[in-house]
C-alpha positions, 0 to 999 in steps of 0.5 A: 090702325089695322085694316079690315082686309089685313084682320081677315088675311090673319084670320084666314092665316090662323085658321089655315093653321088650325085646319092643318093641326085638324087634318093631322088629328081630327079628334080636335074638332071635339074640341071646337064642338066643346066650345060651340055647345058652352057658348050657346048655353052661355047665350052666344050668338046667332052664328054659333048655330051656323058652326053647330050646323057646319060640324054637324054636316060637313064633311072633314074634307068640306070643313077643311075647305071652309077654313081655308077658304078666303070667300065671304061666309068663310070670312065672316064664320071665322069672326066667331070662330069656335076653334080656339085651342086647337092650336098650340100657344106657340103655333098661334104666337108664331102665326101673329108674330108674322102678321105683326111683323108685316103690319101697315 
């Protein structure tokens, strides 16, 4: 079984990804903000807001920060993380398979 830490360390791993590919081309936040307003009118949970709210008022520079920040609101933002499909197929199979690799 997977230990919440060794979850979170992936997590973060994926999203220090994702933040990258942002800095490259900030045009795919469009992308998470997208996500963030279909799984709001889907009736999704309290925390979407809270991205909406951080998309809305951070700056690229302090959203960058945010992903790649290992501290306690960055870890549980990511638990609903509206950034899926910013990374390529095989940038997000190549950051699992080194978790996988390295699994306890």
């Amino acid at each position: 079984m997977r230990s919440h830490e060794w979850i979170d360390r992936r997590s973060l791993a994926l999203h220090e990804a994702v933040a990258a590919r942002i800095e490259a081309e900030p045009e795919l936040l469009e992308l998470a903000r997208t996500n963030l307003r279909r799984w709001l009118a889907a009736g999704g949970p309290p925390v979407l807001e809270e991205w909406q709210r951080v998309l809305a008022c951070s700056s690229l520079a302090e959203l960058l920060a945010l992903l790649r920040s290992p501290g306690e609101r960055a870890t549980r933002l990511r638990q609903s993380s509206p950034f899926a499909g910013v990374l390529a197929p095989d940038q997000r199979q190549a950051v699992l398979h080194r978790y996988e690799s390295s699994r306890p």
